[in-house]
C-alpha positions as CSV (number, residue, x, y, z in Angstrom):
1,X,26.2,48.3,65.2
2,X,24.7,46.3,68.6
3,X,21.5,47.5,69.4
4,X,22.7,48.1,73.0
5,X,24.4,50.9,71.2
6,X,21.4,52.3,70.1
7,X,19.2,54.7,71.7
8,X,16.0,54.5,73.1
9,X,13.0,54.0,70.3
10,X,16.2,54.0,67.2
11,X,16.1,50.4,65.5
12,X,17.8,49.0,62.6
13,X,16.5,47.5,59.6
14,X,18.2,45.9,56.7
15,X,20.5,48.6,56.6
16,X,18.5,51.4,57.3
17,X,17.5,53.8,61.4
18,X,14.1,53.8,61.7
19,X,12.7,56.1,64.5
20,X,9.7,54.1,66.1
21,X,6.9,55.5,68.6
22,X,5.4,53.3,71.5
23,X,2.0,53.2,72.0
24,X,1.4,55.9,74.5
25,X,3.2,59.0,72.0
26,X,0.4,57.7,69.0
27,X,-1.2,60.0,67.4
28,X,0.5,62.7,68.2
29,X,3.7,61.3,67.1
30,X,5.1,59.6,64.2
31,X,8.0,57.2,63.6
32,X,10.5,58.0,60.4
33,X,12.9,56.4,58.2
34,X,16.3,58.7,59.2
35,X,18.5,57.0,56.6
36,X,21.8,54.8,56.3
37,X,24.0,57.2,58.1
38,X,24.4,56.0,62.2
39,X,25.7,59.2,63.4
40,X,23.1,61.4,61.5
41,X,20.4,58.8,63.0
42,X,21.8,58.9,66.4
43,X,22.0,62.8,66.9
44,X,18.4,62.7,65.2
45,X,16.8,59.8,67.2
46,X,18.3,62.0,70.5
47,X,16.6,64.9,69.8
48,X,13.1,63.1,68.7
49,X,13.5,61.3,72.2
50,X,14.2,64.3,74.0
51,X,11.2,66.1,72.5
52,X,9.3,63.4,72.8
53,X,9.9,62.8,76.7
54,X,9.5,66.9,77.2
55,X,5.7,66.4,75.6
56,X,4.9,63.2,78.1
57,X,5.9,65.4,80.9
58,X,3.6,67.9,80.1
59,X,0.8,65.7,79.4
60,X,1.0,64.4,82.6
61,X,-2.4,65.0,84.5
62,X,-3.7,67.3,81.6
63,X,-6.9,66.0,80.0
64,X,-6.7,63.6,77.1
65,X,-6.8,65.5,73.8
66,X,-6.9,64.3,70.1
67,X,-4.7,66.8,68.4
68,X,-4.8,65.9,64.4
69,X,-1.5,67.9,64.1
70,X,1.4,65.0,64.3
71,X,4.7,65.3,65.6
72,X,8.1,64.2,64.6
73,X,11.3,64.8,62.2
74,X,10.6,67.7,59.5
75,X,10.9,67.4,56.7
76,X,12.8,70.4,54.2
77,X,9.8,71.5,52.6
78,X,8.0,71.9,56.4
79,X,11.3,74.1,57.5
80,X,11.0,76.0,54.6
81,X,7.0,76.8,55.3
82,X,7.6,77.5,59.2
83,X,10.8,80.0,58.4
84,X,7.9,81.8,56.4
85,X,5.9,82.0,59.2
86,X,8.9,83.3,61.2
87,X,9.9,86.8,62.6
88,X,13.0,86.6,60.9
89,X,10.9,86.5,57.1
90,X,8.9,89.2,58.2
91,X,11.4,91.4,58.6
92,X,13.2,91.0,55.5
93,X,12.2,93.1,52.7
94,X,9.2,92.8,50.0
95,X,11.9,92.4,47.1
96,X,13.9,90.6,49.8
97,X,11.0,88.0,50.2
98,X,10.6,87.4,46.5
99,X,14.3,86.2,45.8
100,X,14.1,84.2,49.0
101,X,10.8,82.3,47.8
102,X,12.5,82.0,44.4
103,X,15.6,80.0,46.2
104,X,13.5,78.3,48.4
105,X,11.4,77.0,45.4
106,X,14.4,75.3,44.2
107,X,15.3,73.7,47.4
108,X,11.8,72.4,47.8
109,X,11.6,71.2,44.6
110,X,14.5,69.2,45.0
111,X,14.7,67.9,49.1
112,X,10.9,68.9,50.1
113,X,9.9,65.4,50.9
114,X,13.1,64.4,52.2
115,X,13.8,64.9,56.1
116,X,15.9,67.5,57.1
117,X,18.6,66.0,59.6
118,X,19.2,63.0,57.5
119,X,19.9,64.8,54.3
120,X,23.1,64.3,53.5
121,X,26.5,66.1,52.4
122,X,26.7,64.0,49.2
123,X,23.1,64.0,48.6
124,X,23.3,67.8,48.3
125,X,26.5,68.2,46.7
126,X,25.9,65.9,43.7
127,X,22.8,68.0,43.0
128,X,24.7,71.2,43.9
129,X,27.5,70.3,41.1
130,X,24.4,69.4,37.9
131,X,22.9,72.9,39.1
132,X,26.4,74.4,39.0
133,X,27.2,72.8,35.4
134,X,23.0,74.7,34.5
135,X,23.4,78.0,36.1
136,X,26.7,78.9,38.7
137,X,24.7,82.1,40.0
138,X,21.3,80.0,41.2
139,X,23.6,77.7,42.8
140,X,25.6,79.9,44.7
141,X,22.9,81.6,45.7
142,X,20.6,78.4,46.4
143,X,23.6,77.2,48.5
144,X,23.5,80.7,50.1
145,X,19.9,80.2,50.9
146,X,20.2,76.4,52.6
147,X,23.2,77.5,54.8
148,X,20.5,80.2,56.6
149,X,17.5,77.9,56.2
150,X,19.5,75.0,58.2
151,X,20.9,77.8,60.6
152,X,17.7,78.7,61.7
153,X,16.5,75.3,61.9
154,X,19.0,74.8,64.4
155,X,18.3,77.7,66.7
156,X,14.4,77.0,66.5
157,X,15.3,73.2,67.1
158,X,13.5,71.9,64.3
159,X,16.9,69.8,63.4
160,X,19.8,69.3,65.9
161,X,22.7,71.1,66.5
162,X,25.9,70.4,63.6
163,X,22.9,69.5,60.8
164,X,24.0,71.3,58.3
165,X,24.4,69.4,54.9
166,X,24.6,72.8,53.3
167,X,27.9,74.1,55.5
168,X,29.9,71.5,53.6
169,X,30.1,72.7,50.4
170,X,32.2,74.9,48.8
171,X,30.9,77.7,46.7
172,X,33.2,77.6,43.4
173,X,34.4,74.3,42.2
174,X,38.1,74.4,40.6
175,X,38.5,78.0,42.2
176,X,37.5,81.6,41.6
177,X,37.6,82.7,38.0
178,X,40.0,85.1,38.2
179,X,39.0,86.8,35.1
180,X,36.2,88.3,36.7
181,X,36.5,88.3,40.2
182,X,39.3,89.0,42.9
183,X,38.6,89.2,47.0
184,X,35.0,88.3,46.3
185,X,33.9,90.8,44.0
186,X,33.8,91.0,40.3
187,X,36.1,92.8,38.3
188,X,34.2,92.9,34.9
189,X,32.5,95.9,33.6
190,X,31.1,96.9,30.1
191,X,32.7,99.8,28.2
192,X,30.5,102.1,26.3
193,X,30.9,100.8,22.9
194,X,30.4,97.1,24.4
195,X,26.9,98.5,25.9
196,X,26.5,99.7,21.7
197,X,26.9,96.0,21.0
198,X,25.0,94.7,23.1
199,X,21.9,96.8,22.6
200,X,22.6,96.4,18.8
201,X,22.4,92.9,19.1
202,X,19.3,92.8,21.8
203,X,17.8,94.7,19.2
204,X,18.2,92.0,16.2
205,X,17.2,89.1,18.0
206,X,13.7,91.1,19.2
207,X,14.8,91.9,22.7
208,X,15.3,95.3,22.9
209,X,13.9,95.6,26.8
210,X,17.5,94.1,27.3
211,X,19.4,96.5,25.4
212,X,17.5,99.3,27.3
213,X,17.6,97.9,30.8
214,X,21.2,97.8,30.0
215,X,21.6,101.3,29.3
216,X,19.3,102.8,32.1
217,X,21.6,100.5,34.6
218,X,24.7,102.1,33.1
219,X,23.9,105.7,32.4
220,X,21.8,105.8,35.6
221,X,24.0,103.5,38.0
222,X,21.1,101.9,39.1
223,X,21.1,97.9,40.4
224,X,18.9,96.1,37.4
225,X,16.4,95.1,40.2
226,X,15.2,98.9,40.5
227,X,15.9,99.2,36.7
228,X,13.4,96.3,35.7
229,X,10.7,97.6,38.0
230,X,10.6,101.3,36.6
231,X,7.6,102.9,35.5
232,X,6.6,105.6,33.0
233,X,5.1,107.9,36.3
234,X,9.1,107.5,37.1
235,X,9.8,109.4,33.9
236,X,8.1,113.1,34.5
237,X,9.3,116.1,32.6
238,X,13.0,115.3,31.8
239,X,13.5,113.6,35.4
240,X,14.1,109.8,36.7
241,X,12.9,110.1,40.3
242,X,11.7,106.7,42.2
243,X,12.6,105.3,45.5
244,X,15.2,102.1,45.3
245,X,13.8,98.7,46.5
246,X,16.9,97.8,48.8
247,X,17.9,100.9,50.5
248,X,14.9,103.4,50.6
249,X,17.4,105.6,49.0
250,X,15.2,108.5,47.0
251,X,16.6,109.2,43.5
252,X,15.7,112.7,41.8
253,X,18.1,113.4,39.0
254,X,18.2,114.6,35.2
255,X,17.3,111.7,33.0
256,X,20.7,111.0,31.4
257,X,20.4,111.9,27.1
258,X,21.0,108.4,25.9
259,X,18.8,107.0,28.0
260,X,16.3,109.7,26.3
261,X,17.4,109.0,22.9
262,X,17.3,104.9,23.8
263,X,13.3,104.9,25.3
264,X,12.6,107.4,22.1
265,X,13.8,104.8,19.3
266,X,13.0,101.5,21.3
267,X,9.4,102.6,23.7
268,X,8.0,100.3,26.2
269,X,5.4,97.5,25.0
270,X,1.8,98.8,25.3
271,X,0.8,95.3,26.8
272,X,-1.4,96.7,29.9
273,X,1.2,96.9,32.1
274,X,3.0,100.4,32.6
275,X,6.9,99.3,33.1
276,X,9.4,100.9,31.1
277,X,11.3,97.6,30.7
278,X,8.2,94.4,29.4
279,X,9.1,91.1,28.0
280,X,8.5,91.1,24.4
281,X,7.7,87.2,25.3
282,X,5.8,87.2,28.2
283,X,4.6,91.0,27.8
284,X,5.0,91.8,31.8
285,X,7.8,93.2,33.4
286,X,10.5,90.4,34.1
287,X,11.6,88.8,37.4
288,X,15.2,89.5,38.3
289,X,15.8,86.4,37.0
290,X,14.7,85.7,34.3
291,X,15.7,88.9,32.9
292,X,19.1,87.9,33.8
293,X,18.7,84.3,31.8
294,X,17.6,86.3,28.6
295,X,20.5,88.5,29.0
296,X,23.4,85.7,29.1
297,X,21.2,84.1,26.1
298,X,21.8,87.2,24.3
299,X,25.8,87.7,25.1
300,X,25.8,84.0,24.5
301,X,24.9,84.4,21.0
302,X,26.9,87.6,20.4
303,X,30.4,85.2,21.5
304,X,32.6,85.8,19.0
305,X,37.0,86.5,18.4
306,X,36.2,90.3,18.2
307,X,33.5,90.5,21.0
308,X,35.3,87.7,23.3
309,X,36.0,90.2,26.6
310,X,31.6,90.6,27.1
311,X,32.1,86.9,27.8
312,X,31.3,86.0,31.4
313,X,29.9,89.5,32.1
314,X,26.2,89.8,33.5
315,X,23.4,92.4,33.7
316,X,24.1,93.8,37.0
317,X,27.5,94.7,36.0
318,X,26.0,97.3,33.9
319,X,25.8,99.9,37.1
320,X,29.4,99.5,38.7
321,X,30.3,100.2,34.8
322,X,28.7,103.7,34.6
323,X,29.8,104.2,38.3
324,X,33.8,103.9,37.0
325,X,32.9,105.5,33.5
326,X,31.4,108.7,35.3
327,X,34.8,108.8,37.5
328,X,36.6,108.7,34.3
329,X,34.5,111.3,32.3
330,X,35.8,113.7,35.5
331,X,33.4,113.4,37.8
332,X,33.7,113.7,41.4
333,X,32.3,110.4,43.5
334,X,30.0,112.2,45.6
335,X,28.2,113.7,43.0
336,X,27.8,110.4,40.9
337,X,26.5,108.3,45.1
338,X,24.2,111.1,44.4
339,X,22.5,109.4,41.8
340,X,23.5,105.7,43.3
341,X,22.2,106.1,46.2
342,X,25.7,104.8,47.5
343,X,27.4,105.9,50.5
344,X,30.5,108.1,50.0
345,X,32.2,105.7,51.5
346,X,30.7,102.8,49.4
347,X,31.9,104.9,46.3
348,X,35.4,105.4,47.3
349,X,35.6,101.7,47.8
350,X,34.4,101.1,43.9
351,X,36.7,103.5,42.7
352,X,39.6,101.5,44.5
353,X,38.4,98.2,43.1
354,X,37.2,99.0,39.6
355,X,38.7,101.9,38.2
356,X,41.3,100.8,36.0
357,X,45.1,101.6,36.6
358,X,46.8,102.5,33.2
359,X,49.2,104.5,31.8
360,X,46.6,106.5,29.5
361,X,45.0,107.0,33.2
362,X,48.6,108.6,34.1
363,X,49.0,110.4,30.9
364,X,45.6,112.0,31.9
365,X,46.6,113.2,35.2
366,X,49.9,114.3,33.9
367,X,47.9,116.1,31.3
368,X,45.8,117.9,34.0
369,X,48.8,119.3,36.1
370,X,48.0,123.1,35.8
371,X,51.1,124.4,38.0
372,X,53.9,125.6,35.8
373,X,57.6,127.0,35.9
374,X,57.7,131.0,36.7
């Protein structure tokens, strides 16, 4: 590439765009390395000039000033810290914020140094497919997570328009699995006597707090993020009542019996802290995701001819599985969003996708016909 082609303050060096500053923007601003790639350094070196020329203009007959904050390309790890300071993460939600800073962690771990427009599409998918090989949830959620953080970085103008090395990538590799998913939700769901197996087996290796959040997500249709952050005041004279994270949605409702007879035969740690589900490792109640590592751990283990369909299926699948067994012990979907906290709506829509079309369902029906011949 000529350097005619270049613009203004861009050079290049054995290979590599380096973003230089004259005398007159020091100290304020700062040059940068913005990679190998000419069009990423281009659209990056244009937005740096035009920034930079927008400052002179406005230091024109304004008194000289040493600031000892410096100017110039962002880096990931300084988007990630300003979108904290943003309107946009103060209005997400407290449980909200703590996934997000989870996510964030693992994208500032990985690119924090690096600068954001220059980071590239195969820079981010060859760490995007190890992580996928690790743990396919973190990654599509991590993904998730870079998409918004490089949107916003846009419409703040911390990185220019169309940087997005994030947008790129595709969230499955080799396609859905079918197995367990279909239109973008998962199919799987645990029966009752595959919950028996798994809390059986949760309670052999020394996790029982698995086993039980299992069975209060199932028997209380409850997401495993409101289940793992239960208390015993939540638990008052035969009652579950507590207010869910996500929705503000106030559940009052008759604690279900085997959830009873389950906290009876396997109580809470007495470690200090008063959570009805506690890490018999750690001793404190679990982060979403870590319980959710422990869990797969445990079904890993269980793997097996006779318990191969539990393979693939997660934690949270435990409440859409009570939702559909409720529906198939006869009763009616408003009465179960009454514990759920789901809209009616919400719960017709889980009915149609995971209630299971059979001919024993038919029979059933068939069975219930009470109109007869005169």
């Amino acid at each position: 590439m000529r350097k005619a082609e270049l613009p203004p303050r861009l050079f290049l060096q054995d290979g590599y765009f380096y973003w230089k500053v004259e005398r007159k923007l020091r100290p304020k601003w700062r040059g940068a390395a913005l990679g190998k790639d000419p069009r990423l350094a281009i659209i990056e070196a244009k937005r740096l000039n035009k920034a930079a020329e927008e400052w002179l203009a406005k230091q024109a007959g304004a008194p000289a000033t040493k600031s000892r904050v410096r100017l110039g390309p962002s880096t990931v790890g300084q988007i990630i810290s300003k979108y904290k300071e943003s309107e946009d993460w103060r209005r997400l939600e407290p449980s909200t914020r703590a996934t997000y800073t989870y996510e964030f962690r693992r994208l500032e771990d990985e690119f924090g140094h690096e600068v954001a427009a220059t980071l590239s599409l195969s820079r981010v998918d060859d760490w995007l497919e190890t992580l996928r090989r690790e743990a396919p949830g973190t990654a599509r959620h991590v993904l998730a997570k870079g998409r918004l953080l490089f949107a916003w970085a846009q419409r703040k103008e911390h990185v220019a328009t169309g940087v997005n090395p994030f947008l790129g990538q595709r969230r499955h590799r080799g396609g859905r699995d079918t197995k367990w998913t279909q239109g973008g939700k998962r199919k799987a769901r645990f029966t009752w006597d595959e919950v028996q197996s798994v809390v059986a087996a949760a309670d052999a290796a020394g996790v029982p707090s698995i086993g039980t959040a299992l069975v209060i997500g199932f028997a209380c249709v409850q997401r495993i993020t409101d289940v793992i952050d239960l208390r015993e005041k939540h638990v008052v004279g035969g009652r579950l009542k507590f207010r869910q994270r996500k929705t503000g949605f106030n559940v009052d409702m008759e604690l279900p019996a085997i959830v009873a007879a389950r906290l009876a035969a396997a109580p809470p740690l007495r470690t200090g802290t008063h959570h009805l589900i506690v890490s018999e490792e750690t001793g404190v109640a679990y982060h979403e995701k870590t319980v959710s590592r422990v869990f797969k751990r445990l079904l890993d283990s269980m793997i097996g001819p006779r318990l191969s369909p539990i393979a693939g299926k997660q934690l949270r699948d435990g409440r859409r599985s009570g939702f559909v067994q409720y529906v198939l012990d006869g009763v009616s979907v408003p009465f179960i969003c009454s514990m759920s906290g789901h809209s009616i709506e919400v719960g017709m829509s889980i009915v149609e996708h995971y209630l299971p079309k059979t001919p024993e369902q038919a029979d059933r029906a068939v069975k219930a016909l009470s109109v007869k011949w005169g």
